[in-house]
Each structure stands twice: as C-alpha cells, then as structure tokens.
Jmol script that loads the backbone (N, CA, C; Angstrom):
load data "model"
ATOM      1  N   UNK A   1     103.850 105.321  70.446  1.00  0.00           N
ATOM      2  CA  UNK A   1     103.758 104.835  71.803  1.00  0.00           C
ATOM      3  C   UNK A   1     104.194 105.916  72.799  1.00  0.00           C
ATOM      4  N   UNK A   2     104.851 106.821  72.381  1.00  0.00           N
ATOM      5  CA  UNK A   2     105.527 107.789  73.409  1.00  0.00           C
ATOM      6  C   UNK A   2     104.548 108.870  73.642  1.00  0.00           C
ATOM      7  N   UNK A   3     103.570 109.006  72.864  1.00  0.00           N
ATOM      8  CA  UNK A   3     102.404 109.798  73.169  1.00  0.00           C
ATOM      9  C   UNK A   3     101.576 109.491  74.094  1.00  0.00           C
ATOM     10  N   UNK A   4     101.312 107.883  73.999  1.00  0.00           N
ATOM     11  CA  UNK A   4     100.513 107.338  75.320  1.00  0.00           C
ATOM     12  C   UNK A   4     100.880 107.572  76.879  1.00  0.00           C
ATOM     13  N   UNK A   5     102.585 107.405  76.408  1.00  0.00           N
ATOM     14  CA  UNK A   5     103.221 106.433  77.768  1.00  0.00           C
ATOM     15  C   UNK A   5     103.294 108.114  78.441  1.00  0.00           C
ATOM     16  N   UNK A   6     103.190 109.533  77.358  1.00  0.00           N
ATOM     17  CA  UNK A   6     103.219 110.510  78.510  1.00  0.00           C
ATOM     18  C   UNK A   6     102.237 110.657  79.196  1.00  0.00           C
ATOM     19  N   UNK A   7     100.792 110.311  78.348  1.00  0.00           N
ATOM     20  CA  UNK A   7      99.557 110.757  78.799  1.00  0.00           C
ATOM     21  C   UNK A   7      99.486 109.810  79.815  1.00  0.00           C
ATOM     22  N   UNK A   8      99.956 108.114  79.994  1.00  0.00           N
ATOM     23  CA  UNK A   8      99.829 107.941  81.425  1.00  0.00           C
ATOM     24  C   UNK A   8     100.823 108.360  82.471  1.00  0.00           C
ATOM     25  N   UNK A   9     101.753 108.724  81.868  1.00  0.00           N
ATOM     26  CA  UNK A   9     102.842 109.166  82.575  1.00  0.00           C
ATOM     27  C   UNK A   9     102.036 110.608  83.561  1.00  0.00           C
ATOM     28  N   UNK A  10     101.819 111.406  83.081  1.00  0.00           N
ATOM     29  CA  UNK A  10     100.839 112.256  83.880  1.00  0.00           C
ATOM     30  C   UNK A  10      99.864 112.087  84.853  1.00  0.00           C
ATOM     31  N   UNK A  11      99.305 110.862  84.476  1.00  0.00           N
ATOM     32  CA  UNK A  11      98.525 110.380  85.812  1.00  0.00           C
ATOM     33  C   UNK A  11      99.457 109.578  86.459  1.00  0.00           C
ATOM     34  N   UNK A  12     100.182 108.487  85.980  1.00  0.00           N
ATOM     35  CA  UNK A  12     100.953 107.811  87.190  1.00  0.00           C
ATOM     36  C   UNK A  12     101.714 108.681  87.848  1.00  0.00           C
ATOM     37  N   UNK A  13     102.238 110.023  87.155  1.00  0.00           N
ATOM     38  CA  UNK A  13     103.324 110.783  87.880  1.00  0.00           C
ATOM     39  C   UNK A  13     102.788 111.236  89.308  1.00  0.00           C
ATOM     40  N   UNK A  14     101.131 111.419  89.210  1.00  0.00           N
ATOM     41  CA  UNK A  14     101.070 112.506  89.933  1.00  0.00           C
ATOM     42  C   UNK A  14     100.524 111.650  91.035  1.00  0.00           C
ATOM     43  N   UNK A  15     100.465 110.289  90.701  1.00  0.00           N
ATOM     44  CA  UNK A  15      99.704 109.574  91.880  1.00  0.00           C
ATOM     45  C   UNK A  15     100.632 108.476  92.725  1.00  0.00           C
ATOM     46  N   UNK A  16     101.609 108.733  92.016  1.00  0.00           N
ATOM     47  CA  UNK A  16     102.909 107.854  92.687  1.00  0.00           C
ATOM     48  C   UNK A  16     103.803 109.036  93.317  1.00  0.00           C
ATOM     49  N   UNK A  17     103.886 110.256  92.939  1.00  0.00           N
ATOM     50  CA  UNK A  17     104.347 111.558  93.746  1.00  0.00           C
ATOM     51  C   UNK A  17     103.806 111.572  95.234  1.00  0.00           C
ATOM     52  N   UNK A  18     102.129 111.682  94.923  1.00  0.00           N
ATOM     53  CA  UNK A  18     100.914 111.835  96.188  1.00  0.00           C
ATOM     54  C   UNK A  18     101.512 110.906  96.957  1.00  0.00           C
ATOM     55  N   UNK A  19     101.350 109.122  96.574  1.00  0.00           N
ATOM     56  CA  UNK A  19     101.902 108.249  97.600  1.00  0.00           C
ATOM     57  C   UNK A  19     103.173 108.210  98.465  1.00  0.00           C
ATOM     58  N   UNK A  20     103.840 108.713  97.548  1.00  0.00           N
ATOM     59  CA  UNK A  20     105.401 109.195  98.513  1.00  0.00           C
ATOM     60  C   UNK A  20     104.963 110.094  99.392  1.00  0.00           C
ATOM     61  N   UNK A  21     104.225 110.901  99.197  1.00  0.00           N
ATOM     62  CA  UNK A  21     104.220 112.380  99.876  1.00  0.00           C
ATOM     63  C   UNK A  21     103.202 111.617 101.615  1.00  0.00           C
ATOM     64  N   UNK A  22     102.344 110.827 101.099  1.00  0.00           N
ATOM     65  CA  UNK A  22     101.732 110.396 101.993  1.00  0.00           C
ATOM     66  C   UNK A  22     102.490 109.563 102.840  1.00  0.00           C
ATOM     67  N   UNK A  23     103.013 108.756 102.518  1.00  0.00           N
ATOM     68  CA  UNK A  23     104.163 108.146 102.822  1.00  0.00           C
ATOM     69  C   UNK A  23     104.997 108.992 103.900  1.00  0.00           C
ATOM     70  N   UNK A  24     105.504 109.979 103.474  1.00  0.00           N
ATOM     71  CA  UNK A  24     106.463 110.386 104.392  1.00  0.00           C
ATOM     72  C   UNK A  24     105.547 111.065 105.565  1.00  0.00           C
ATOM     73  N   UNK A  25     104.244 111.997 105.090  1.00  0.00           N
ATOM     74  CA  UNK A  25     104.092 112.283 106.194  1.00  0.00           C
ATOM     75  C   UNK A  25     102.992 111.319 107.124  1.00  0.00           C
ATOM     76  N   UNK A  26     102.905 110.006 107.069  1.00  0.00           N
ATOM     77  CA  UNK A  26     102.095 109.030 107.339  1.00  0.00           C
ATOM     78  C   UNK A  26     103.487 108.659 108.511  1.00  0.00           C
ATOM     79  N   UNK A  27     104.608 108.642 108.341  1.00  0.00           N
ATOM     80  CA  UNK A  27     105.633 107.844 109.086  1.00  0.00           C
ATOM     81  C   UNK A  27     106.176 109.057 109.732  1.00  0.00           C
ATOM     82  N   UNK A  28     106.209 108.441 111.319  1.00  0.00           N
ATOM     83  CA  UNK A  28     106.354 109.453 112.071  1.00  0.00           C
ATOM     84  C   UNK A  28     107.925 109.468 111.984  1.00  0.00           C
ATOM     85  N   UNK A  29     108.691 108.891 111.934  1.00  0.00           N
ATOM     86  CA  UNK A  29     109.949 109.088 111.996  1.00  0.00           C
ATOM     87  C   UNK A  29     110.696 109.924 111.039  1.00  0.00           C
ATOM     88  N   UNK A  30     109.843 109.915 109.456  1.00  0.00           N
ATOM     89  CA  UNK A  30     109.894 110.949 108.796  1.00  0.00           C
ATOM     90  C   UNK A  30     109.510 112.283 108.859  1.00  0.00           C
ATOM     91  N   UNK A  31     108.074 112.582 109.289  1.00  0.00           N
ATOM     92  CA  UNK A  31     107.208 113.526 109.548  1.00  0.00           C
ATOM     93  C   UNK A  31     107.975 114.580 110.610  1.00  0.00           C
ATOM     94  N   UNK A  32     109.322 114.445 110.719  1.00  0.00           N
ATOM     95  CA  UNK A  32     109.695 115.714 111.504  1.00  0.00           C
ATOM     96  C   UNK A  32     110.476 116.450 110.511  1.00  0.00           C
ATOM     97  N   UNK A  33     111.078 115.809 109.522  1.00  0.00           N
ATOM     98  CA  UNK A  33     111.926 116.158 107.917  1.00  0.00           C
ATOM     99  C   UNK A  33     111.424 116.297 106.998  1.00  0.00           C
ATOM    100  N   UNK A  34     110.127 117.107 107.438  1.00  0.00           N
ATOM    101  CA  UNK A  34     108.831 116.832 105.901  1.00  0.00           C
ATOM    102  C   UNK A  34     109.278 117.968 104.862  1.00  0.00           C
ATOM    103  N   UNK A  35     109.930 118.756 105.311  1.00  0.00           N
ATOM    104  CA  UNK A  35     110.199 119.926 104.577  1.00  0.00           C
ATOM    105  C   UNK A  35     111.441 119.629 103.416  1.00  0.00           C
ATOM    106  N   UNK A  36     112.444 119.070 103.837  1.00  0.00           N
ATOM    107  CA  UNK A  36     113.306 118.524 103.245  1.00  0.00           C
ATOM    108  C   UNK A  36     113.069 116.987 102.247  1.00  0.00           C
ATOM    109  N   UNK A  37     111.778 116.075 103.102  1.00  0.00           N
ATOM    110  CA  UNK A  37     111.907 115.229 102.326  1.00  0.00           C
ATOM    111  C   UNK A  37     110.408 114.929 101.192  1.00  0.00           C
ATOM    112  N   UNK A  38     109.738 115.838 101.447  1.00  0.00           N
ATOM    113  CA  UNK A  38     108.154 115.999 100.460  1.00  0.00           C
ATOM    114  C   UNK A  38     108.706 116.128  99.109  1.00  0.00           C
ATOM    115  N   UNK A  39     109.821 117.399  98.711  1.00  0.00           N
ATOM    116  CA  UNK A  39     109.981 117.496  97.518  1.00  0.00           C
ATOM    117  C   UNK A  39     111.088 116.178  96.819  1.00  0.00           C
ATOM    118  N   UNK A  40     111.955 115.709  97.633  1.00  0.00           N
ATOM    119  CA  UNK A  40     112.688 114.493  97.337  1.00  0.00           C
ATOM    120  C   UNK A  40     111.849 113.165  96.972  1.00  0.00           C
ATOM    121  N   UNK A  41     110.520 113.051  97.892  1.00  0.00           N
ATOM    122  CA  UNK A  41     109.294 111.787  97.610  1.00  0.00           C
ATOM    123  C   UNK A  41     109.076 111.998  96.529  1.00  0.00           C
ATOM    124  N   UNK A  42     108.096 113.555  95.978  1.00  0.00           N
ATOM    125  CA  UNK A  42     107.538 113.387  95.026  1.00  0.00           C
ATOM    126  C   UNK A  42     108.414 113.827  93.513  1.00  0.00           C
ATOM    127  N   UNK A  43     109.501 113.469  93.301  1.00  0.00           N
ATOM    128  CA  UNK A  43     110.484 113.346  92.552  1.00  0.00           C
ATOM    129  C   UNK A  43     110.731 111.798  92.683  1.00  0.00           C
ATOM    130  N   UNK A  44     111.044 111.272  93.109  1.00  0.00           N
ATOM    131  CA  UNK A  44     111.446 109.804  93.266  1.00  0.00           C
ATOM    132  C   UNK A  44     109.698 109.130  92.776  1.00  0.00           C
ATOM    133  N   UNK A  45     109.129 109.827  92.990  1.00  0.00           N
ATOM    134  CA  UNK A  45     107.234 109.317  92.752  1.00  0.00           C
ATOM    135  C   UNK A  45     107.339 109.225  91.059  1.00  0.00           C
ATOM    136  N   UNK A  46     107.414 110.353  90.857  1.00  0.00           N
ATOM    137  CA  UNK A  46     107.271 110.989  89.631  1.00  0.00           C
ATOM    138  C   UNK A  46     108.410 110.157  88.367  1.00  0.00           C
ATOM    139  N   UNK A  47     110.017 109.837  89.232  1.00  0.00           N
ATOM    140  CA  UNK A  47     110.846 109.120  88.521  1.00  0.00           C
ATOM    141  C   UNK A  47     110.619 107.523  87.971  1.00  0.00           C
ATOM    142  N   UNK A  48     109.948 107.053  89.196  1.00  0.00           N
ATOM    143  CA  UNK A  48     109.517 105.707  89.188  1.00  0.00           C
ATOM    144  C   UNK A  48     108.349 105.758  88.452  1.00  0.00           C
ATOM    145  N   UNK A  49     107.650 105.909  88.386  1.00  0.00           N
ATOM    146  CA  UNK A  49     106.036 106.414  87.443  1.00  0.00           C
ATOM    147  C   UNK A  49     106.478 106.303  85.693  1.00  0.00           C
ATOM    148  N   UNK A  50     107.817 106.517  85.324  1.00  0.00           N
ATOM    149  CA  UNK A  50     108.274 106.612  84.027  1.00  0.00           C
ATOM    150  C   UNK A  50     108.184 105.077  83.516  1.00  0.00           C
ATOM    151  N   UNK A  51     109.120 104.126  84.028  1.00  0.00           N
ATOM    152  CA  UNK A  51     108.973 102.855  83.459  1.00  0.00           C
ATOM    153  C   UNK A  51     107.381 102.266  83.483  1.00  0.00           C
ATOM    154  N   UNK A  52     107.024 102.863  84.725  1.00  0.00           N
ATOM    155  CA  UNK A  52     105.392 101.996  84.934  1.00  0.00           C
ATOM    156  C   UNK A  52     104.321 102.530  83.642  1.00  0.00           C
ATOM    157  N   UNK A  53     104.617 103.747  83.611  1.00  0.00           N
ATOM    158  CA  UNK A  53     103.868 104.873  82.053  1.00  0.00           C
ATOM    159  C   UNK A  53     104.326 103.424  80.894  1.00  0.00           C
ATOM    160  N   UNK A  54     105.593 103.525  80.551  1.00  0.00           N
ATOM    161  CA  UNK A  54     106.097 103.147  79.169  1.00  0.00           C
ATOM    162  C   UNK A  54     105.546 101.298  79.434  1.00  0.00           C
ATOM    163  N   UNK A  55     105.085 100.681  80.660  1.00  0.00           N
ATOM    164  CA  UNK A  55     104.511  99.465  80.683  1.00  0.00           C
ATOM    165  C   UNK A  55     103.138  99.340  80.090  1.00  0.00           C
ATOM    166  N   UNK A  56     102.512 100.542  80.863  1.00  0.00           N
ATOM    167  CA  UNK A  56     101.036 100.496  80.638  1.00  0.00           C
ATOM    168  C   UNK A  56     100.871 100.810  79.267  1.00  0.00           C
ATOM    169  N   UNK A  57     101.228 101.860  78.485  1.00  0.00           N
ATOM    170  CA  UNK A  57     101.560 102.169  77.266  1.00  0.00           C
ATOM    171  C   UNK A  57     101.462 100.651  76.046  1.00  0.00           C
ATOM    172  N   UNK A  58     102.451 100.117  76.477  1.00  0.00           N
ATOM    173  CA  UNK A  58     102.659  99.357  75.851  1.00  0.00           C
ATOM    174  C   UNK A  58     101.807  97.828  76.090  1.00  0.00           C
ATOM    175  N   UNK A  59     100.721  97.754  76.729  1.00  0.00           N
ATOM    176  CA  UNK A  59      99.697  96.957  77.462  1.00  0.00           C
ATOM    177  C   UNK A  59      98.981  97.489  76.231  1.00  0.00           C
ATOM    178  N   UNK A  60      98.427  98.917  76.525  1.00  0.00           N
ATOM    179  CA  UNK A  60      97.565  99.687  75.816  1.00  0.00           C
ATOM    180  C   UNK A  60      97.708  99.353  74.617  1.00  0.00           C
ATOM    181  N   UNK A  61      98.715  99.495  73.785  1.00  0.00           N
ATOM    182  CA  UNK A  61      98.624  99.192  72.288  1.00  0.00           C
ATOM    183  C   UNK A  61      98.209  97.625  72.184  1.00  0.00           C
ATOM    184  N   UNK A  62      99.157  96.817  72.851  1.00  0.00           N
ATOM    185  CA  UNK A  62      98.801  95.412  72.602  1.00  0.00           C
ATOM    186  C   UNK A  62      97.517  94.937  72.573  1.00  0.00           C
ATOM    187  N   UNK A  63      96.417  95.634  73.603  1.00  0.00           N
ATOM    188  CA  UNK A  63      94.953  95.299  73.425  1.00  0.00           C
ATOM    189  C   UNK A  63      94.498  95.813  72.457  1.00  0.00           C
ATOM    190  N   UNK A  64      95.070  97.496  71.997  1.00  0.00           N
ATOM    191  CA  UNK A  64      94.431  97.795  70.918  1.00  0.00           C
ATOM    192  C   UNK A  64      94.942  97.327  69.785  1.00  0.00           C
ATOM    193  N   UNK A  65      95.825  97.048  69.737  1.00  0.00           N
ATOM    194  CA  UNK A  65      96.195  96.324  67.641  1.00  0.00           C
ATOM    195  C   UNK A  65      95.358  95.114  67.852  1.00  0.00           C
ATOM    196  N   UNK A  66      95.060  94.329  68.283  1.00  0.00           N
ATOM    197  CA  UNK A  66      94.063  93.005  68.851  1.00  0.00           C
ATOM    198  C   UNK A  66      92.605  93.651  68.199  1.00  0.00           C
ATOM    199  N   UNK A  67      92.099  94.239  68.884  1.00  0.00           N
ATOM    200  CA  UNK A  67      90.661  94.827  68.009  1.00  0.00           C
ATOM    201  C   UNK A  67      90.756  95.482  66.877  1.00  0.00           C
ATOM    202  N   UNK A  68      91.784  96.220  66.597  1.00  0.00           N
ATOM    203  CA  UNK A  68      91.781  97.128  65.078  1.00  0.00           C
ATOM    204  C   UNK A  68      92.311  96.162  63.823  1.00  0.00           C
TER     205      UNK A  68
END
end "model"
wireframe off; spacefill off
backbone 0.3
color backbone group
C-alpha cells in the first residue's frame, strides 16, 4: 500500500501545494507576503496531501481486491 499512497501522494502533493499557492496569491491581504508565505502554503499543501494519499490508497486497494 505504501507504494500507491506515494504515487498518489505525488499528484495530491503537487495539487494541494498549487491550491495553497493560489490561495495566497488570490487573497489580497496575503498577496503583499507572497514571498514569505508561497513556500510556507506549498509545504502545508504538500503536508496535508499525506493523509489524503494514504486514504485514496487505501480506496484503491479495496476496489481492487473486489475484482481480483
């Protein structure tokens, strides 16, 4: 399972990173601290993306032991 949950972990990482990143510079109250807070988003993106990987992962097998 830990093979899966990286391979989605790689896509959720990088698309829950993007959304933070958009995020901050989407909000103007942020968008003057973008420098300081882009690399903090897409770390917190990337951190949160871990449990959601090891969910989907584990979705993934459950449909597949069902057909095999």
């Amino acid at each position: 399972m830990l093979k899966i949950a990286i391979l989605v972990w790689l896509i959720l990482g990088t698309t829950f990173a993007g959304a933070a990143i958009v995020f901050v510079l989407a909000t103007p109250s942020l968008a003057g601290q973008d420098m300081r807070l882009i690399p903090i988003a897409a770390a917190i993106g990337a951190l949160v993306a871990i449990p959601a990987a090891f969910v989907v992962a584990k979705r993934i097998l459950a449909v597949t032991a069902k057909q095999g």
